[in-house]
C-alpha positions as CSV (number, residue, x, y, z in Angstrom):
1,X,26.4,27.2,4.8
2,X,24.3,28.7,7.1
3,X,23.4,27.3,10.0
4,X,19.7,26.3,11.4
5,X,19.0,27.0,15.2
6,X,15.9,25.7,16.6
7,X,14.7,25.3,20.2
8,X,12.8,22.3,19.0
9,X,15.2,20.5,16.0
10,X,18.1,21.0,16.9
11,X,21.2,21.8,14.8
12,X,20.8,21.6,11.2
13,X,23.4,22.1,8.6
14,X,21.0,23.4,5.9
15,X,21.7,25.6,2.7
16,X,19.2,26.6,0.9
17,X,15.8,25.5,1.9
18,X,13.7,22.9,0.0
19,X,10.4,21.7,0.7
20,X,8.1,18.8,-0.6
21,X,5.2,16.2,0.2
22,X,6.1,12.6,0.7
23,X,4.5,8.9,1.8
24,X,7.0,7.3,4.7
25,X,7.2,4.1,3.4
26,X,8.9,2.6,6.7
27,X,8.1,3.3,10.4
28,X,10.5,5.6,12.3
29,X,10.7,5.9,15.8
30,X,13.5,8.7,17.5
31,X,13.2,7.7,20.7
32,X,15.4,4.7,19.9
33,X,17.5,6.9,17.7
34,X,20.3,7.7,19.9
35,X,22.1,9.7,16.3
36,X,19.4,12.6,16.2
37,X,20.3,15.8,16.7
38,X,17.3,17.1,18.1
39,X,13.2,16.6,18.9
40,X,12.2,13.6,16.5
41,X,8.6,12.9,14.4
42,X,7.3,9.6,14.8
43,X,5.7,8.3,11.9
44,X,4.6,5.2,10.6
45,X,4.1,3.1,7.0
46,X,1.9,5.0,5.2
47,X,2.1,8.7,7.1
48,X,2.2,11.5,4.6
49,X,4.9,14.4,6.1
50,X,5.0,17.6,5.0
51,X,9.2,18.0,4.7
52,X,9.6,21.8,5.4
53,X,13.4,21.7,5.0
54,X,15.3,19.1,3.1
55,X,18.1,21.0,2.2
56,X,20.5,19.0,4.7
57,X,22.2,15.5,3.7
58,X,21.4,13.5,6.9
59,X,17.9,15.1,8.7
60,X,14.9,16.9,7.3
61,X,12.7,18.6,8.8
62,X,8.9,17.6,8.7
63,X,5.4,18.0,9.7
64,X,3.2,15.2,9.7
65,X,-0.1,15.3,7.8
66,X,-3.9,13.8,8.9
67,X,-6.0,14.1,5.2
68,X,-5.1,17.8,4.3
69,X,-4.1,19.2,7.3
70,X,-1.1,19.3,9.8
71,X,-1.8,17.0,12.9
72,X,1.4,17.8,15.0
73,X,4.3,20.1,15.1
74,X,7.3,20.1,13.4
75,X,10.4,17.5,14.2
76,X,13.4,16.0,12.5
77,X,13.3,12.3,10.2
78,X,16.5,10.9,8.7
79,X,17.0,11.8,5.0
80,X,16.3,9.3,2.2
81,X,19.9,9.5,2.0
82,X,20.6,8.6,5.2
83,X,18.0,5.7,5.3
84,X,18.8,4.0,2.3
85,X,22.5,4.1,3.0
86,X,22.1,2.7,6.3
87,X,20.0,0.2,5.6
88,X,22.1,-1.1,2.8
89,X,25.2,-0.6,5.2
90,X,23.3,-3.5,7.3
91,X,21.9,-5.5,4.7
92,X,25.6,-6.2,3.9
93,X,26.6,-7.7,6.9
94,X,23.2,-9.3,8.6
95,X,20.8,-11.8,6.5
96,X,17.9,-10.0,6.8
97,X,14.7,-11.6,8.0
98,X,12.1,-9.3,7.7
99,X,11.7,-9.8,11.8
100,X,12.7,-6.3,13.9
101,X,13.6,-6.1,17.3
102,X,11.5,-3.7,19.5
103,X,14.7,-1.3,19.8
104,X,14.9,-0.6,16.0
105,X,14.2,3.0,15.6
106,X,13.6,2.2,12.3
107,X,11.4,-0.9,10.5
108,X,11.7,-1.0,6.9
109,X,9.4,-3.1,4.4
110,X,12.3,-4.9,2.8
111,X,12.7,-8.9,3.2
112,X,15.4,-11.7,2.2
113,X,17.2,-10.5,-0.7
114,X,20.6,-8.7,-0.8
115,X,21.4,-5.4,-0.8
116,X,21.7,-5.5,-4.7
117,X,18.5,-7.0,-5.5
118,X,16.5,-4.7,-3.6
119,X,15.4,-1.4,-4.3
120,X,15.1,0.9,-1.3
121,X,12.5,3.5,-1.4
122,X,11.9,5.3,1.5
123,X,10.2,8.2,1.0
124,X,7.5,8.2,-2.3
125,X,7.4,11.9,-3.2
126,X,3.0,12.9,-3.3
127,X,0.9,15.4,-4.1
128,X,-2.8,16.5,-3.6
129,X,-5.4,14.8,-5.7
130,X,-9.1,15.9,-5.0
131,X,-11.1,13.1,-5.2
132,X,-15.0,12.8,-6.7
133,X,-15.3,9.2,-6.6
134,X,-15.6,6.4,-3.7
135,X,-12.1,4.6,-3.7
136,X,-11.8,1.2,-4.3
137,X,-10.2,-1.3,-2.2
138,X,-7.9,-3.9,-3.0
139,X,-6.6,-6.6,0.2
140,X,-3.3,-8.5,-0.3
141,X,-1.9,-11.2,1.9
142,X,-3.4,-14.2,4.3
143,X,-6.7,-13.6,5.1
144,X,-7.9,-12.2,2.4
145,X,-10.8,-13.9,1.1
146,X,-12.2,-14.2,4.4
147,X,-11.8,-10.4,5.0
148,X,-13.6,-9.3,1.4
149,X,-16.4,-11.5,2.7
150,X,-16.8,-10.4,6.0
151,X,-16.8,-6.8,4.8
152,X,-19.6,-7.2,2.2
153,X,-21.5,-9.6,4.3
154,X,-21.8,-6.9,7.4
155,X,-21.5,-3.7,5.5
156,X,-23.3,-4.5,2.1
157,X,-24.2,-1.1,1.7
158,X,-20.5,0.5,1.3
159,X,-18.8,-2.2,0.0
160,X,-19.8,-3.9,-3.3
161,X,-18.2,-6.5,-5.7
162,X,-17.7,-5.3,-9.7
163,X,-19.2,-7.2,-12.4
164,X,-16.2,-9.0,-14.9
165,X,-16.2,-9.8,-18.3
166,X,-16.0,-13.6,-19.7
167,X,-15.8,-15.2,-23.1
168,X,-17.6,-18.4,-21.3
169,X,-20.6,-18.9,-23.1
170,X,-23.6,-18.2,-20.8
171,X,-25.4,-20.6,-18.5
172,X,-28.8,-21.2,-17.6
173,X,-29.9,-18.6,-15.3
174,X,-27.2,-16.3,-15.8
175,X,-27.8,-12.8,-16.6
176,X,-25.9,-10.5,-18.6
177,X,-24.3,-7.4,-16.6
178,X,-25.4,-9.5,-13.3
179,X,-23.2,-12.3,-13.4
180,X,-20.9,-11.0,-16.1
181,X,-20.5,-9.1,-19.0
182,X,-20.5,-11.7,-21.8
183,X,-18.0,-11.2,-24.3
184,X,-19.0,-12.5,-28.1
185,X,-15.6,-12.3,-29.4
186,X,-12.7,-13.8,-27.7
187,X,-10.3,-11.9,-30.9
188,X,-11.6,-8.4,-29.7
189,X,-11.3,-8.8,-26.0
190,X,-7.8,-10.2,-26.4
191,X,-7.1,-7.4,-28.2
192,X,-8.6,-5.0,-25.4
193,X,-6.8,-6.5,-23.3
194,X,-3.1,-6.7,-24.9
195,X,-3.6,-2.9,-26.6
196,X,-5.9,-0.2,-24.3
197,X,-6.2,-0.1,-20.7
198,X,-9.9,-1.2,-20.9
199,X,-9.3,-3.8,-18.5
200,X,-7.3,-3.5,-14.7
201,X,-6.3,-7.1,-14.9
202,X,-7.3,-10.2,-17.3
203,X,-6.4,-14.2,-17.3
204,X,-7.7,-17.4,-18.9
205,X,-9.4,-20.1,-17.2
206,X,-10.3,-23.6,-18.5
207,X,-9.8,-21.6,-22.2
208,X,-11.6,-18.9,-21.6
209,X,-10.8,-15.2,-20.8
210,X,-11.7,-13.3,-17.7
211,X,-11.2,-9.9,-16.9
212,X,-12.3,-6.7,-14.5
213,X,-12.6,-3.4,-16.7
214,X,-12.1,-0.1,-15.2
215,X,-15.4,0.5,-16.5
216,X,-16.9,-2.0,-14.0
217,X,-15.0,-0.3,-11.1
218,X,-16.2,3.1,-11.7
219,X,-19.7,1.7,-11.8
220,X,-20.1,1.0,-8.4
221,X,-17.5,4.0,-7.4
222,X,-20.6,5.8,-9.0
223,X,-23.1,4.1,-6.7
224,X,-20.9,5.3,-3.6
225,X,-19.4,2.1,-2.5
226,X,-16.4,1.0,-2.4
227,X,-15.1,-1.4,-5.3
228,X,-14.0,-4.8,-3.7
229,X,-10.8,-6.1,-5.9
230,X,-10.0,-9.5,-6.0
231,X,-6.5,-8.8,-7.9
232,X,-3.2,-9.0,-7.8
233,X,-0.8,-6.4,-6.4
234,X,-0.1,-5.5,-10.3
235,X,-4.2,-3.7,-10.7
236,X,-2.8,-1.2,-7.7
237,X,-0.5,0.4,-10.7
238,X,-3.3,0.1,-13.2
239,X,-5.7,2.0,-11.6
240,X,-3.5,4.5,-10.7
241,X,-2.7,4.9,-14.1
242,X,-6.8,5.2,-14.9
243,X,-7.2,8.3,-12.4
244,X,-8.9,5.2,-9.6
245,X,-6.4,5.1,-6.5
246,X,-7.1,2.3,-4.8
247,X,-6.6,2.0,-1.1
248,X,-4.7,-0.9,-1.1
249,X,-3.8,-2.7,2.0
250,X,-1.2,-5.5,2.8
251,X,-2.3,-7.9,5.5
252,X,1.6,-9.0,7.0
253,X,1.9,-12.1,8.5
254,X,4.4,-12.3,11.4
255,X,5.1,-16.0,11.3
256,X,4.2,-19.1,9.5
257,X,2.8,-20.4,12.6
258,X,0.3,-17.2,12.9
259,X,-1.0,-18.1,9.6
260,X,-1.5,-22.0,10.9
261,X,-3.1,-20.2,13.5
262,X,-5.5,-18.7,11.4
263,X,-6.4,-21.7,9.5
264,X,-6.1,-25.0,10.9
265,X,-7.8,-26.5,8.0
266,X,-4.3,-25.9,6.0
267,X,-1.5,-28.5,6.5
268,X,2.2,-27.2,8.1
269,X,3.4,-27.0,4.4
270,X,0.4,-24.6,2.9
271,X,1.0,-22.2,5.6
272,X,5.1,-22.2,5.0
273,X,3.9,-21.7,1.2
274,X,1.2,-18.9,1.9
275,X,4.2,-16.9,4.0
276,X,6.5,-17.0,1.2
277,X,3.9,-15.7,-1.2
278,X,3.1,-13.0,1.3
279,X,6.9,-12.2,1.4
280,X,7.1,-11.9,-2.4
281,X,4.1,-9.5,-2.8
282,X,5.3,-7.8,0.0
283,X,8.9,-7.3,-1.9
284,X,7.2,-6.5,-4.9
285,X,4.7,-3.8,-4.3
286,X,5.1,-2.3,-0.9
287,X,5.6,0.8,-2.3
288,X,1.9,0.3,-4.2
289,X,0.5,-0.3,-0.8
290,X,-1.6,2.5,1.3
291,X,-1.1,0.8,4.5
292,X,0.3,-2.5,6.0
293,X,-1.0,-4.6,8.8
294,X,-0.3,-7.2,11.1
295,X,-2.7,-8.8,14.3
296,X,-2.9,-11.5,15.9
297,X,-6.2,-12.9,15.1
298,X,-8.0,-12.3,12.4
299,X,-11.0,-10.7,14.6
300,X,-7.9,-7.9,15.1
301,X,-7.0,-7.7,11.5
302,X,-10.4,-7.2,10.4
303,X,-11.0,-4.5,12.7
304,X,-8.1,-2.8,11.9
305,X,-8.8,-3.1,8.0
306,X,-11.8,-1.1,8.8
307,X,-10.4,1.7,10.9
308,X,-8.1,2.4,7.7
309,X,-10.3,2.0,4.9
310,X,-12.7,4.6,6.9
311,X,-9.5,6.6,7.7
312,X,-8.5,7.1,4.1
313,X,-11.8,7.4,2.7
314,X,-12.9,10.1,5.3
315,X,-11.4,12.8,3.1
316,X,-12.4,14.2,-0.7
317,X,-8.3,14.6,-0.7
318,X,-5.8,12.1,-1.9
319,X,-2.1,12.2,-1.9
320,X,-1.1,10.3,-4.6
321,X,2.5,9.7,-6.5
322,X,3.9,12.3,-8.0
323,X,7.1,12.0,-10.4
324,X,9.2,14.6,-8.8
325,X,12.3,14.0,-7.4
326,X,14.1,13.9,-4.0
């Protein structure tokens, strides 16, 4: 082995030297990491790093990316290997809650299950997409609805909703590609929907069949807005799959008495049930999610909602998953 001497990353055990582009999926902090062996990198959920050297077992070394270019110097991050070991290491012997105390150096994404049920990604291996659409944007989590709205109602001309398709027959005053695209044959959009990727998600209300087509989201990509989603977590991976990657943000609530907070309308009971269901989409598709928020009030969440959606639609560049391993 040789040995890697650095003024400002310490000592490394390293052979040879491998490189790669990956999406922390977990906030890391080293200056409440009393194990590492030299000048840390901070990062958060969401933070793409460029890993320079990732050649040794239990620290890489990285450089942390803003859009396509560096935005700091180089410091050492904990291997995959050594985060997923550890974290299993504790999931084994604490229940986990999902609640971290401010000395964790590190705050993983993972909630109540055991260390068997859950699948602990760290890092998501990326690469460098060039983009000539406007993303869309998909919100998950309390707050939702209320967010979609506000952002359309204050910034109508970037945000925009996506015409679906129905088999419900047409009412008075309803126009065709306004309202909806109205579907004459319920056999051949069933079978769009269960055979071709025509359509990013699809239901049935009151026996009749609703869908958003990818068609529909490129149409207002093409008008330069951004396509507001009202989805589930499972669309993220089908528009990924159609060449559209979404930015796709989790609103995290902190408590069940936050969410109370938020609404007052709801009873004690809706808001224990709306926490659960954040828990389980958080479980889910964290890995699907571009960034992950929490704030106290939803004035702060809907600020910050806005400061990343401008953040990760300021560049023509996306880093997007990639299937190589690490």
């Amino acid at each position: 082995m040789n040995n890697y001497n650095g003024s400002n990353v310490g000592n490394l055990q390293t052979t040879q030297k491998k490189s790669c582009f990956v999406r922390a999926l977990f906030e890391y902090d080293p200056s409440k990491d009393s194990g590492i062996p030299g000048r840390g990198l901070a990062f958060k959920f969401g933070d793409i790093l460029h890993v320079t050297n990732a050649s040794d077992d239990e620290w890489w070394q990285a450089r942390k990316l803003k859009g396509d270019t560096v935005d700091q110097g180089i410091g050492i991050i904990p291997s995959k290997r050594r985060i997923e070991r550890k974290e299993r290491a504790r999931m084994r012997t604490v229940k986990f809650q999902g609640n971290y105390t401010e000395s964790a150096a590190v705050s993983l994404h993972f909630i109540p299950f055991t260390p068997e049920e859950v699948n602990i990604i760290s890092y998501e291996p990326v690469f460098k997409q060039e983009l000539k659409y406007t993303r869309p944007v998909i919100i998950l989590g309390p707050l939702k609805d209320r967010i979609c709205d506000d952002l359309i109602a204050e910034h109508s001309d970037i945000f925009e909703t996506c015409v679906p398709h129905t088999t419900r027959p047409r009412k008075d005053g309803e126009v065709d590609g306004r309202d909806y695209h109205f579907v004459k044959s319920r056999e051949q959009m069933q079978r769009d929907i269960n055979t071709s990727m025509m359509f990013v998600e699809a239901g049935e209300y009151n026996g009749n069949l609703y869908g958003t087509s990818v068609q529909a989201v490129k149409e207002v990509a093409m008008r330069n807005k951004h396509c507001l989603l009202d989805v589930s977590g499972n669309a993220i991976k089908r528009l990924q799959q159609a060449n559209l990657h979404p930015i796709s943000i989790f609103i995290k609530p902190r408590t069940i008495d936050l969410i109370f907070e938020w609404n007052k309308k709801i009873t004690p009971e809706q808001a224990r049930n709306a926490f659960d269901r954040a828990v389980r989409q958080e479980h889910e598709f964290y890995q699907l999610f571009t960034a992950i928020i929490t704030g106290d009030t939803p004035e702060e969440i809907f600020t910050k909602v806005k400061e990343v959606i401008a953040s990760q639609s300021a560049s023509s560049v996306a880093w997007v998953p990639s299937n190589e391993k690490i």
